[in-house]
Backbone of each chain as nested JSON, in Angstrom:
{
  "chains": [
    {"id": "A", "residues": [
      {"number": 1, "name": "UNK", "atoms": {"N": [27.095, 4.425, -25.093], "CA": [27.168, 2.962, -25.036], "C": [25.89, 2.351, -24.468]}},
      {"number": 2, "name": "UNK", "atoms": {"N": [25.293, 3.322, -23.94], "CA": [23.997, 2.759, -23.109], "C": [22.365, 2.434, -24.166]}},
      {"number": 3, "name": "UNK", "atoms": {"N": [22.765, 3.194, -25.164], "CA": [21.465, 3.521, -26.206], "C": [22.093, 2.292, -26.936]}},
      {"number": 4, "name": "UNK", "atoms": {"N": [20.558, 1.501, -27.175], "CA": [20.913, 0.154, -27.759], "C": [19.588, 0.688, -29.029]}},
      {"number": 5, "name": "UNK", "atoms": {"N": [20.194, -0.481, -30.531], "CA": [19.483, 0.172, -31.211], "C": [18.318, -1.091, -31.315]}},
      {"number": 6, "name": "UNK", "atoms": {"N": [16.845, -1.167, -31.24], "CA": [15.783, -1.573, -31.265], "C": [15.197, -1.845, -32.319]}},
      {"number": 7, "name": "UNK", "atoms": {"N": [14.597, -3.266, -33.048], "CA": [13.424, -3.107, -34.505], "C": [12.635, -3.535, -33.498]}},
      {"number": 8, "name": "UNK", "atoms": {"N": [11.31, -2.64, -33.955], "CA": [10.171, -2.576, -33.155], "C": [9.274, -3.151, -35.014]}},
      {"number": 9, "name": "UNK", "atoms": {"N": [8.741, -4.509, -35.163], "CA": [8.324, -4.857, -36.091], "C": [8.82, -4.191, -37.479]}},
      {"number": 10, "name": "UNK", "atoms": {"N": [10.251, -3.914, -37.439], "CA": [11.099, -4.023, -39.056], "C": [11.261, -1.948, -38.958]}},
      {"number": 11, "name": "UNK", "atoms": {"N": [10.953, -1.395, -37.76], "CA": [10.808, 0.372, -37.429], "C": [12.145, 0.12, -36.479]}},
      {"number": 12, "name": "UNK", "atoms": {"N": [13.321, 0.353, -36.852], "CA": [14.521, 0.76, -36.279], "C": [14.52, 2.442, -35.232]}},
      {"number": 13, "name": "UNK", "atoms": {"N": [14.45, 1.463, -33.69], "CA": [14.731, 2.969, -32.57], "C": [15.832, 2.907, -31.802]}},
      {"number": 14, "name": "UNK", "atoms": {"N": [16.394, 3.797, -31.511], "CA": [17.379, 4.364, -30.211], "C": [16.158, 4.206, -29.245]}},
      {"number": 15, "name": "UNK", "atoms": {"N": [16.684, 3.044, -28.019], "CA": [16.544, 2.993, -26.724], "C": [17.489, 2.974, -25.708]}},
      {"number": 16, "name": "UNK", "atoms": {"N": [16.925, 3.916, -24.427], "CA": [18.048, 3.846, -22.888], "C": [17.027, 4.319, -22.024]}},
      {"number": 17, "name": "UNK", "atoms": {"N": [17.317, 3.326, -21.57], "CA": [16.527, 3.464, -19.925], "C": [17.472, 3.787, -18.613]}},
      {"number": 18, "name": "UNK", "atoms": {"N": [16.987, 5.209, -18.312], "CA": [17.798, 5.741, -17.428], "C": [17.014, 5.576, -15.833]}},
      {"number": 19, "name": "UNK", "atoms": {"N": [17.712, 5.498, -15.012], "CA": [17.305, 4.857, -13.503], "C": [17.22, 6.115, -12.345]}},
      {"number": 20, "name": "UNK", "atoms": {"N": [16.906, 6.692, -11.361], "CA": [16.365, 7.069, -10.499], "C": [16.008, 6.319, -9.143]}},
      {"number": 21, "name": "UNK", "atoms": {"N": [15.879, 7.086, -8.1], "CA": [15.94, 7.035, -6.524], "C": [14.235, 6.87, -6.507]}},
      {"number": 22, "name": "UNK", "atoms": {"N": [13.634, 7.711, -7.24], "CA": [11.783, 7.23, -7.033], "C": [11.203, 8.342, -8.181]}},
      {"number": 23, "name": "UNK", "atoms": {"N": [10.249, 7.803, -8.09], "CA": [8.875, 8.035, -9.158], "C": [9.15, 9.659, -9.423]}},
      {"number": 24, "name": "UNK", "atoms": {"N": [9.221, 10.709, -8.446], "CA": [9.16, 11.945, -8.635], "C": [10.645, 12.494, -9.363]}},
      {"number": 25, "name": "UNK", "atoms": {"N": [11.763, 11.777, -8.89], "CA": [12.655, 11.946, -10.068], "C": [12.595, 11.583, -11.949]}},
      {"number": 26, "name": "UNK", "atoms": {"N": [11.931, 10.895, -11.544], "CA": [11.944, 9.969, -12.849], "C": [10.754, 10.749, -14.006]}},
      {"number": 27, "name": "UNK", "atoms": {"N": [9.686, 11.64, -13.141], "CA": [8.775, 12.334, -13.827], "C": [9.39, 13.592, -14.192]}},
      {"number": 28, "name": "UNK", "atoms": {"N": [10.049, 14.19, -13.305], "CA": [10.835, 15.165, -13.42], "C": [11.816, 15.197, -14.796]}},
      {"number": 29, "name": "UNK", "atoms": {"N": [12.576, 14.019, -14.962], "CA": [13.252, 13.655, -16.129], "C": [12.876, 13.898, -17.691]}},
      {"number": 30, "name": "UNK", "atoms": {"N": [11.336, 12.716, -17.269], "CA": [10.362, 12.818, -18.391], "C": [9.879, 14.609, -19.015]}},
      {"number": 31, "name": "UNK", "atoms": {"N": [9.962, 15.099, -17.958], "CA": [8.942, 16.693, -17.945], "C": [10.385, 17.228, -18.944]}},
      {"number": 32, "name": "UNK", "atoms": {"N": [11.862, 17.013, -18.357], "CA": [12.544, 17.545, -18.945], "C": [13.238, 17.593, -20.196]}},
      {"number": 33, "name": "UNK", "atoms": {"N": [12.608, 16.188, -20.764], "CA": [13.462, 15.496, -22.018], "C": [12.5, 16.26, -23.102]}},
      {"number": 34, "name": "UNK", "atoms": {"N": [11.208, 15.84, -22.245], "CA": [9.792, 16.39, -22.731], "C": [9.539, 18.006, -23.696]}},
      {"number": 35, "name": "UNK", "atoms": {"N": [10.164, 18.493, -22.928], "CA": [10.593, 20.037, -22.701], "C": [11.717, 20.065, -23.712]}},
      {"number": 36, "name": "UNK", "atoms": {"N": [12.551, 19.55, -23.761], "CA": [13.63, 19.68, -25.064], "C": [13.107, 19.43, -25.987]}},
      {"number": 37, "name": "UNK", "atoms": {"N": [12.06, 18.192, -25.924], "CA": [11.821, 17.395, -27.872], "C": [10.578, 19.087, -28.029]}},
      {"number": 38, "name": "UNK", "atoms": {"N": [9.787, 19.295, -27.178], "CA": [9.233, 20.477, -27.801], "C": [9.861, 21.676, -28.535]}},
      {"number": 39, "name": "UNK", "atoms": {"N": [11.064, 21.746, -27.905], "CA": [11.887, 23.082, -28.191], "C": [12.401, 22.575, -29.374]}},
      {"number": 40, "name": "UNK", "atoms": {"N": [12.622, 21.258, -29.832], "CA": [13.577, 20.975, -30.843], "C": [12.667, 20.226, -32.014]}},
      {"number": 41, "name": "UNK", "atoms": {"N": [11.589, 20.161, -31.502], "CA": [10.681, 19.95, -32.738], "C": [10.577, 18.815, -33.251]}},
      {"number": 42, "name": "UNK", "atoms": {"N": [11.202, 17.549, -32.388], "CA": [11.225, 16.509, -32.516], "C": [10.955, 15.84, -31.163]}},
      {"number": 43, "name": "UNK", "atoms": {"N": [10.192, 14.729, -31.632], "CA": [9.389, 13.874, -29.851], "C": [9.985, 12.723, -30.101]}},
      {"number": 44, "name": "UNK", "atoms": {"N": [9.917, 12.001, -28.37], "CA": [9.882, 10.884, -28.408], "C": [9.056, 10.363, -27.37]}},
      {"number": 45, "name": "UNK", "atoms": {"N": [8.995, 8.427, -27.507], "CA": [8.381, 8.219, -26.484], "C": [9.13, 8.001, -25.202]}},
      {"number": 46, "name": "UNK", "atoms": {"N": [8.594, 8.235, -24.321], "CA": [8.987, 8.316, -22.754], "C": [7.968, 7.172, -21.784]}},
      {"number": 47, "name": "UNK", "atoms": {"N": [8.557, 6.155, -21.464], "CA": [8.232, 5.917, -20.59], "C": [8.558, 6.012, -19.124]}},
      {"number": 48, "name": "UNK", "atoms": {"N": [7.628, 6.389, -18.25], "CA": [7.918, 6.714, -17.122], "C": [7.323, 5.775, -15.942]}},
      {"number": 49, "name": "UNK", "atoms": {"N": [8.31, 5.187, -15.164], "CA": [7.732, 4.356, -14.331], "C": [8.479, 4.41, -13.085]}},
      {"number": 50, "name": "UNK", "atoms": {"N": [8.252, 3.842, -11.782], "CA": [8.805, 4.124, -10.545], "C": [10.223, 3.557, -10.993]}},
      {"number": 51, "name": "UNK", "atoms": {"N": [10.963, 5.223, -10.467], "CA": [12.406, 4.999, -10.672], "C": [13.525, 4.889, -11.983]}},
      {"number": 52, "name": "UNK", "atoms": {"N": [12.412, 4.853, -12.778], "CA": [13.379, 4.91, -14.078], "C": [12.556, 5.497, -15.623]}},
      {"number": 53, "name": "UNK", "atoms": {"N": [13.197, 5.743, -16.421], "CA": [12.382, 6.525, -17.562], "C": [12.936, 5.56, -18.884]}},
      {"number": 54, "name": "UNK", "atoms": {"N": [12.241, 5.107, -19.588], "CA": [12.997, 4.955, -21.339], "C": [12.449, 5.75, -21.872]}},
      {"number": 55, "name": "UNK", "atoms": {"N": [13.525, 6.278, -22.549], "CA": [13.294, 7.213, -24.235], "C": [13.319, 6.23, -24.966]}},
      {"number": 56, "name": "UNK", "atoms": {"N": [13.032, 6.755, -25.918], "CA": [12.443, 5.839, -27.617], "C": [12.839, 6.918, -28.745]}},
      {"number": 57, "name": "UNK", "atoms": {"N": [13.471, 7.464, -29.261], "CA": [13.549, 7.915, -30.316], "C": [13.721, 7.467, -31.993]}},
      {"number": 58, "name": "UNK", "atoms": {"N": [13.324, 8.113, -32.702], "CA": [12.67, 7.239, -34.175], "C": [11.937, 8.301, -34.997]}},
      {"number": 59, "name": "UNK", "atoms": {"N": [12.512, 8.128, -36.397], "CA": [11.459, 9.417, -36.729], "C": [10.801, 8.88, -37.354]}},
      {"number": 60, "name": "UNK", "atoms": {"N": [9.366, 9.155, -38.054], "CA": [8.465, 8.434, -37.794], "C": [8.303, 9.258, -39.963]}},
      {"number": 61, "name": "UNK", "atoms": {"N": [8.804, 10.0, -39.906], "CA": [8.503, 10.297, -41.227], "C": [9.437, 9.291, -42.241]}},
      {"number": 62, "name": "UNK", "atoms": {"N": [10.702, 8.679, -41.656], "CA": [11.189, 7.956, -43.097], "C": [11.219, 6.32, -42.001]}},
      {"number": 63, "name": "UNK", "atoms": {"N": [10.291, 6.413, -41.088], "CA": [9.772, 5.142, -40.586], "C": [11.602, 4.209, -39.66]}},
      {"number": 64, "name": "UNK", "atoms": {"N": [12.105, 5.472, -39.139], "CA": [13.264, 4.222, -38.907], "C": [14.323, 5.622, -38.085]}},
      {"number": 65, "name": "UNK", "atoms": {"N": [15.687, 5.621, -38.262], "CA": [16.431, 6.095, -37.716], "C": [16.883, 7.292, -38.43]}},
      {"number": 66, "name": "UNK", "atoms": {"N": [17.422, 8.307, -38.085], "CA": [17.442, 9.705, -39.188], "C": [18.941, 10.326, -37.885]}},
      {"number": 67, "name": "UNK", "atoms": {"N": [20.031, 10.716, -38.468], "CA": [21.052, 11.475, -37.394], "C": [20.3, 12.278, -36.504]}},
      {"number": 68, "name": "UNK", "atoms": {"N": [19.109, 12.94, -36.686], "CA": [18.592, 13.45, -35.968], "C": [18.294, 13.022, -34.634]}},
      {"number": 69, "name": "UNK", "atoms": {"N": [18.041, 11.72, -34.658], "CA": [17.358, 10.485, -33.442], "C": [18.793, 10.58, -32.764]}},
      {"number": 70, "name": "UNK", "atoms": {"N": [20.229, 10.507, -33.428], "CA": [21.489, 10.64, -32.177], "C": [21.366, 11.678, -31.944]}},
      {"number": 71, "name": "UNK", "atoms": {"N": [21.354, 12.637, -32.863], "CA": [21.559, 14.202, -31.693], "C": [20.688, 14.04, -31.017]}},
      {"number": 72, "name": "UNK", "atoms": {"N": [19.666, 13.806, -30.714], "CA": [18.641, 13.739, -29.902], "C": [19.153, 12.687, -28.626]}},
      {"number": 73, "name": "UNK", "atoms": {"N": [19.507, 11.605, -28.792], "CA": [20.342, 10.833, -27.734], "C": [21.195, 11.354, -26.933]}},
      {"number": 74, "name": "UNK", "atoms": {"N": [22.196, 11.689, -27.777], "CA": [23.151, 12.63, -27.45], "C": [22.628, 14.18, -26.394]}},
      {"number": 75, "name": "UNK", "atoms": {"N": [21.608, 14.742, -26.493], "CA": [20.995, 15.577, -26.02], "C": [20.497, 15.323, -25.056]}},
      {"number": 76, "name": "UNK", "atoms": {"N": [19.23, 13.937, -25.112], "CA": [19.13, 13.544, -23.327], "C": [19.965, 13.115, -22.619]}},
      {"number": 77, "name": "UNK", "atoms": {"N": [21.13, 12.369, -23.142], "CA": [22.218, 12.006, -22.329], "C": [23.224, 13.492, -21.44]}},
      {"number": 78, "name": "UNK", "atoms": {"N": [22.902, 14.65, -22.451], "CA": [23.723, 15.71, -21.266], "C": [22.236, 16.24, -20.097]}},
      {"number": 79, "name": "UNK", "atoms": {"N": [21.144, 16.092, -20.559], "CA": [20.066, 16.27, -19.69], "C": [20.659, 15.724, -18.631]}},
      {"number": 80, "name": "UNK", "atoms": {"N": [20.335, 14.543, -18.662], "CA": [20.841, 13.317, -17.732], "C": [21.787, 13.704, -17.562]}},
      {"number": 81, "name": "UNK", "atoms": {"N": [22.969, 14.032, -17.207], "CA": [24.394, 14.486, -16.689], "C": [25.067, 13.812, -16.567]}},
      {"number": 82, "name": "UNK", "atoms": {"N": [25.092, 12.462, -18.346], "CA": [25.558, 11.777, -18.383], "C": [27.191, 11.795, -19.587]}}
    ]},
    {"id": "B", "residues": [
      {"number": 1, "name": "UNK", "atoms": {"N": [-15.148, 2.325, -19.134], "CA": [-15.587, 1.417, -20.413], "C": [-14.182, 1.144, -20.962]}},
      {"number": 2, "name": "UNK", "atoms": {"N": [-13.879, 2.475, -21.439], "CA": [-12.192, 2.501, -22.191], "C": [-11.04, 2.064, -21.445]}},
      {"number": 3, "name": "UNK", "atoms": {"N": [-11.473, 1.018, -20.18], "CA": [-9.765, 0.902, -19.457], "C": [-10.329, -0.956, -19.79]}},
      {"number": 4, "name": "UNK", "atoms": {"N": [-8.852, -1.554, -19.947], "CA": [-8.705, -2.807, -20.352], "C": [-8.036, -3.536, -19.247]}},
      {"number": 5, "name": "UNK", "atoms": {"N": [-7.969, -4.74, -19.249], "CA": [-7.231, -5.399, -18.294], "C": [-6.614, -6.432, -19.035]}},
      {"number": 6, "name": "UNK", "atoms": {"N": [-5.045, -5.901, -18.999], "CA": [-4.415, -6.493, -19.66], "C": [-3.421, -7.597, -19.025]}},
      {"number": 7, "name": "UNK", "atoms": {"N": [-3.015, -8.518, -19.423], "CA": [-2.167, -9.825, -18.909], "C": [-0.813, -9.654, -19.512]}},
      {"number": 8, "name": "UNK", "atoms": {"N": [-0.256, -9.237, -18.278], "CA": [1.541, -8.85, -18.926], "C": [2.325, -10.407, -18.174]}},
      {"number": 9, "name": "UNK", "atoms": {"N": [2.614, -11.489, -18.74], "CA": [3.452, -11.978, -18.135], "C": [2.722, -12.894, -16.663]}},
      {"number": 10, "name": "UNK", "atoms": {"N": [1.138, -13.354, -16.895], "CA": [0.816, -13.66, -15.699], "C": [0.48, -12.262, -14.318]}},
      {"number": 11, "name": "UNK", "atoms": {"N": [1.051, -10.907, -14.532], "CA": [0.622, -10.029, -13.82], "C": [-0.569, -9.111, -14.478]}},
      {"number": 12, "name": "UNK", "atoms": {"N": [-1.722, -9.372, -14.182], "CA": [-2.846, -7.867, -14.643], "C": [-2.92, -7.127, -14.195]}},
      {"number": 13, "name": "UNK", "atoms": {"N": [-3.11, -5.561, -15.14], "CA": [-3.025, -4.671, -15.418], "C": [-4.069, -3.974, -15.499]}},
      {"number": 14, "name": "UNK", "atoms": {"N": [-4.425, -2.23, -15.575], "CA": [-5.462, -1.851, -15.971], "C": [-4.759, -0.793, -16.617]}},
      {"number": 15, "name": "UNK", "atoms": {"N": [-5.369, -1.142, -18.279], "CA": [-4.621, 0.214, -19.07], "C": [-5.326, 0.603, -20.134]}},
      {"number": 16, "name": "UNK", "atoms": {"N": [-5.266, 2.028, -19.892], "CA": [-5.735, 2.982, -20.999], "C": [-5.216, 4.078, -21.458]}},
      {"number": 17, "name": "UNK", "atoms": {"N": [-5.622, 4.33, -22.52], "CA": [-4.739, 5.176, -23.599], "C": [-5.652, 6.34, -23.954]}},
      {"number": 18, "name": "UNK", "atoms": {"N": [-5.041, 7.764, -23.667], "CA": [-5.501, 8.669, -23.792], "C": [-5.409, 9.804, -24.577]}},
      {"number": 19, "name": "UNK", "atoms": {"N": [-6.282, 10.026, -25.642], "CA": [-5.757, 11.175, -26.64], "C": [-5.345, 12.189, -27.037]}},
      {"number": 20, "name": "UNK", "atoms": {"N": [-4.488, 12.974, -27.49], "CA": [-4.357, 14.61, -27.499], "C": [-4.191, 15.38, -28.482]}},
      {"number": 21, "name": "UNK", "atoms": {"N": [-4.107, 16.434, -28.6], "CA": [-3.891, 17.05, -30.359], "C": [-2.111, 17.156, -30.866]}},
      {"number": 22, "name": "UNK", "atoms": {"N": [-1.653, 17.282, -29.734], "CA": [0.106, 17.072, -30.039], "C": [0.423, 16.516, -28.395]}},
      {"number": 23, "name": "UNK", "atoms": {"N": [2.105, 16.805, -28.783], "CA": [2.687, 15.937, -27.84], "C": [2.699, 17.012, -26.518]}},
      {"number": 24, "name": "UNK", "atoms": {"N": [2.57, 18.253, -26.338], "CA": [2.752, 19.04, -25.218], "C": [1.51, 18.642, -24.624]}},
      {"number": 25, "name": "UNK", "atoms": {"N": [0.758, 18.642, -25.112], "CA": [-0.927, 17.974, -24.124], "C": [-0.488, 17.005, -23.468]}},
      {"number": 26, "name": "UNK", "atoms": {"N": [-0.217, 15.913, -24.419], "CA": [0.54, 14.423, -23.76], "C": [0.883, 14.566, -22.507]}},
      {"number": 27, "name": "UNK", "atoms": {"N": [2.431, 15.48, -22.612], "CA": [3.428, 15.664, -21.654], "C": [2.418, 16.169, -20.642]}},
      {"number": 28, "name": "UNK", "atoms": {"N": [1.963, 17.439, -20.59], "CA": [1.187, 18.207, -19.737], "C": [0.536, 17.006, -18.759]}},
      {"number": 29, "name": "UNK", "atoms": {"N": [-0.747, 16.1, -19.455], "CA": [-1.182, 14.785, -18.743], "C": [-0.413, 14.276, -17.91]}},
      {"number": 30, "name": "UNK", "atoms": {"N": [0.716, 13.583, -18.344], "CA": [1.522, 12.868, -17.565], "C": [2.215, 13.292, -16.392]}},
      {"number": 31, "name": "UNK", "atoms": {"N": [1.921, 14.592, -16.666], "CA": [2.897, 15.384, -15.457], "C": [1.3, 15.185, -14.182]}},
      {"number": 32, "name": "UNK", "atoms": {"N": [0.309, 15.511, -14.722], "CA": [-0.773, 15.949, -13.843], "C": [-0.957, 14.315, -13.249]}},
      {"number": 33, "name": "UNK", "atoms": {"N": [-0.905, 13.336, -14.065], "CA": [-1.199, 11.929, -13.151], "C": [0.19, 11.703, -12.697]}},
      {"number": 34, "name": "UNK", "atoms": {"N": [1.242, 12.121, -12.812], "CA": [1.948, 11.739, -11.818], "C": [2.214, 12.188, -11.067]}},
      {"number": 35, "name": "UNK", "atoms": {"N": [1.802, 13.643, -10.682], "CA": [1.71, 14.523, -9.572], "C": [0.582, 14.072, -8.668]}},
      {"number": 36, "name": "UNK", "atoms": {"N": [-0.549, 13.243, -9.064], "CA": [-1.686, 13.064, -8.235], "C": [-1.413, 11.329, -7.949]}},
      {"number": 37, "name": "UNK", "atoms": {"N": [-0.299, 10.474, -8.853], "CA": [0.168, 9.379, -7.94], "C": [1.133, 9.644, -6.508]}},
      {"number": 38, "name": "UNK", "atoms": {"N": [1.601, 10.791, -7.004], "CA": [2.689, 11.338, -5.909], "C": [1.851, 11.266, -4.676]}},
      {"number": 39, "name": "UNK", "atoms": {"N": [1.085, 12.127, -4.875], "CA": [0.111, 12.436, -3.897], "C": [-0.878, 11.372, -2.709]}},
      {"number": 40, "name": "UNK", "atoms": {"N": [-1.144, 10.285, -3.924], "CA": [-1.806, 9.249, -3.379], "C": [-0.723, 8.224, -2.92]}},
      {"number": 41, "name": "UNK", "atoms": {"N": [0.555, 8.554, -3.039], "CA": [0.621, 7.469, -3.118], "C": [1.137, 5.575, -3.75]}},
      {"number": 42, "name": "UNK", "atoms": {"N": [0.544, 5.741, -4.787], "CA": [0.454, 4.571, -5.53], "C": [0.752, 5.33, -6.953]}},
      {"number": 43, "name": "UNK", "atoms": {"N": [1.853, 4.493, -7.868], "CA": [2.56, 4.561, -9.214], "C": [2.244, 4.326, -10.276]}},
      {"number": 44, "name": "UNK", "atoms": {"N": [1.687, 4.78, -11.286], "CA": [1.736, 3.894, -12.421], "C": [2.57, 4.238, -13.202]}},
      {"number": 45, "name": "UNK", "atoms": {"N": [2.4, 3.118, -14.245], "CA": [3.71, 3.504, -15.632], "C": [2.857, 4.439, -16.257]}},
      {"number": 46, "name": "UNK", "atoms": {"N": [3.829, 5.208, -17.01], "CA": [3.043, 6.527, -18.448], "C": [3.701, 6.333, -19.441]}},
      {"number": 47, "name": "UNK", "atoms": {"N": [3.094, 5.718, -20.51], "CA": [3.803, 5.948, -21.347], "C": [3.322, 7.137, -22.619]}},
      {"number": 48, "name": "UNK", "atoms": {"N": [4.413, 8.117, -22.544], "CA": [3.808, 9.467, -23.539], "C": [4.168, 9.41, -24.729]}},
      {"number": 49, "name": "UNK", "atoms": {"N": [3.302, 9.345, -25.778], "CA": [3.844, 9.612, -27.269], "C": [3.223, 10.701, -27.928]}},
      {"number": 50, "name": "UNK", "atoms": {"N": [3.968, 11.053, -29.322], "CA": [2.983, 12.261, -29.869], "C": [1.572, 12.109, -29.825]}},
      {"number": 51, "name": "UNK", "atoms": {"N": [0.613, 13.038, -28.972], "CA": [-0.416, 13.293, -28.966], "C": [-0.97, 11.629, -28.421]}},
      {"number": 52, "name": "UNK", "atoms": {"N": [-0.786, 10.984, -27.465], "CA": [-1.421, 10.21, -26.867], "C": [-0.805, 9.657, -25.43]}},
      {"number": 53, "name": "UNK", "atoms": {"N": [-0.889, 9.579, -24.544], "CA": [-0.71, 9.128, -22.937], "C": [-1.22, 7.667, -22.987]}},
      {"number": 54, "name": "UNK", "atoms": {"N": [-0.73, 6.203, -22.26], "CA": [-1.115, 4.928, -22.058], "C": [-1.175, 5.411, -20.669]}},
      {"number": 55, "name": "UNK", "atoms": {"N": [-1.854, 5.138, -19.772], "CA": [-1.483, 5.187, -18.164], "C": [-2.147, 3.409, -17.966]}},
      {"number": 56, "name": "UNK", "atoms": {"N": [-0.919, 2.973, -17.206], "CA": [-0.986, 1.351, -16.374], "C": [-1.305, 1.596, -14.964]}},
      {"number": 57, "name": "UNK", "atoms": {"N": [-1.805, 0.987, -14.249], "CA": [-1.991, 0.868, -12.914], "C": [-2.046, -1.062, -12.691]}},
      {"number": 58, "name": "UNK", "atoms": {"N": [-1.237, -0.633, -11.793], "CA": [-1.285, -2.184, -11.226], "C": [-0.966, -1.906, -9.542]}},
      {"number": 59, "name": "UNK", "atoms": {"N": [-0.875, -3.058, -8.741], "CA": [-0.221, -3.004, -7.775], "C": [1.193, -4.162, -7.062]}},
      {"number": 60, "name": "UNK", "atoms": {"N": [2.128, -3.718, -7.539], "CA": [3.633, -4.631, -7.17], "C": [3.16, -5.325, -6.318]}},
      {"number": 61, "name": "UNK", "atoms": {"N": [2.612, -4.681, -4.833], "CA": [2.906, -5.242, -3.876], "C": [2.577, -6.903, -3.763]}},
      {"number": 62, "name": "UNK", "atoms": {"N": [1.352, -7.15, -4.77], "CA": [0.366, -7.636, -5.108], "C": [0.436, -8.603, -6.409]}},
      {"number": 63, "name": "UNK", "atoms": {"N": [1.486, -8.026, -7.14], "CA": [1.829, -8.504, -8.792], "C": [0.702, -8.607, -8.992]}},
      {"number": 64, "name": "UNK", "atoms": {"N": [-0.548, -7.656, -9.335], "CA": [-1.806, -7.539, -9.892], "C": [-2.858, -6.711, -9.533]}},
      {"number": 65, "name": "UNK", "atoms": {"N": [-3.796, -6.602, -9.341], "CA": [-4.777, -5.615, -9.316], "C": [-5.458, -5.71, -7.772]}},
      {"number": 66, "name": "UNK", "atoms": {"N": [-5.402, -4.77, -7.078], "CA": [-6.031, -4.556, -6.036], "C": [-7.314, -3.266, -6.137]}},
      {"number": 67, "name": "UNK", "atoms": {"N": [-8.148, -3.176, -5.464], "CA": [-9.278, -1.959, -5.353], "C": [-8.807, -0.631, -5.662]}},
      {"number": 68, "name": "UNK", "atoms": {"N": [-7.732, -0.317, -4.836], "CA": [-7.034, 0.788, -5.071], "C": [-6.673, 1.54, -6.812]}},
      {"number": 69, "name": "UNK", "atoms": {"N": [-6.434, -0.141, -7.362], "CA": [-6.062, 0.274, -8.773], "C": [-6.97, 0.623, -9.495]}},
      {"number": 70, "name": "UNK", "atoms": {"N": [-8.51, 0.289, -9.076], "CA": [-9.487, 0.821, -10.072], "C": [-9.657, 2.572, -9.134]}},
      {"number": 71, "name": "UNK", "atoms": {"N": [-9.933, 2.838, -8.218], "CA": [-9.832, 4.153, -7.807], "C": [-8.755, 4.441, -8.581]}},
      {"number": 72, "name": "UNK", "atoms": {"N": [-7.844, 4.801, -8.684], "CA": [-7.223, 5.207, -9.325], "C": [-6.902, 5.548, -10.867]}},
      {"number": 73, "name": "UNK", "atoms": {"N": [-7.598, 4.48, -11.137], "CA": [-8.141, 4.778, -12.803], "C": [-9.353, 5.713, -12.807]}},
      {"number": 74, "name": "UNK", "atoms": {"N": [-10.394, 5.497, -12.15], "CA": [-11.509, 6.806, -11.96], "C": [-11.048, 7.857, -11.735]}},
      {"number": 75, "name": "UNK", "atoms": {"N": [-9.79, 8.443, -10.589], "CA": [-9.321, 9.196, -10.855], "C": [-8.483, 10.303, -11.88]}},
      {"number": 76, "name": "UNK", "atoms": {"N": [-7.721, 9.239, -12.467], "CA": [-7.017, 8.951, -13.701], "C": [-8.652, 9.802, -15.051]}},
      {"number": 77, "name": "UNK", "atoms": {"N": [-9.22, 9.245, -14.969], "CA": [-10.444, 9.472, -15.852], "C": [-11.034, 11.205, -15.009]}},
      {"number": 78, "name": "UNK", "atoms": {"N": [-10.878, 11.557, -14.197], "CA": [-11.456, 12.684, -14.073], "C": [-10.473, 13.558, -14.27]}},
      {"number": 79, "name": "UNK", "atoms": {"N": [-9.314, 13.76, -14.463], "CA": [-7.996, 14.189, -14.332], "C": [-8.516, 14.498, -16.187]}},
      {"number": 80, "name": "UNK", "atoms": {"N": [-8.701, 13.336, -16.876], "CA": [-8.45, 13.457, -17.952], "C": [-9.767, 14.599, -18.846]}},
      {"number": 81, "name": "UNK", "atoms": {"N": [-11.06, 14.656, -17.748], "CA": [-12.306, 15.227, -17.938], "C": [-13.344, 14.591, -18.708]}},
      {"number": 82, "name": "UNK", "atoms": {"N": [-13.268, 12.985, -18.184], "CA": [-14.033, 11.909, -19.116], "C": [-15.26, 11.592, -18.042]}}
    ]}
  ]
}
């Protein structure tokens, strides 16, 4: 319920910005989501800032949203131990 | 040369965007400047995408740019081996 879906100029993304106690959690997060999209062969963007992180997921080959981008949601959300 | 000062909303910024050959470089970066904000101190945002890093520096305390924030971009720049 937390992943809202985004047009970033007419490019449809999954966004959620997940929250944190301070900066070193929140990098930690990033390192770990980070660490999955490598293993799974699919990236996203991460922003990381004091206390909280957004993912961005989007695949970038059919320019928009692909089931892949939820499993991928779905995937940082059990990261997150949500 | 390559860091900008950007106007978010009435608050400035100093931001630059840094290149890589894929996204594990990216990640790798972001981990190393936010281990050396840890360190110092002072936060910036990261934002990581395939094969490129944005790093922001500003200062909250301040809603804008203090001395500190350009040290920190020089730093930021040797980190990166520029």
């Amino acid at each position: 319920p937390d992943w809202k879906i985004e047009d970033e100029n007419g490019q449809l993304r999954l966004v959620r910005t997940y929250e944190f106690s301070n900066f070193k959690k929140a990098l930690a997060f990033t390192q770990k989501i980070g660490d999955k999209a490598e293993e799974e062969g699919h990236h996203p963007s991460l922003l990381t800032e004091w206390g909280k992180v957004t993912v961005i997921w989007w695949t970038h080959a059919i320019n928009g949203l692909h089931e892949n981008d939820f499993i991928m949601a779905a995937k940082t959300d059990q990261i997150a131990g949500d």
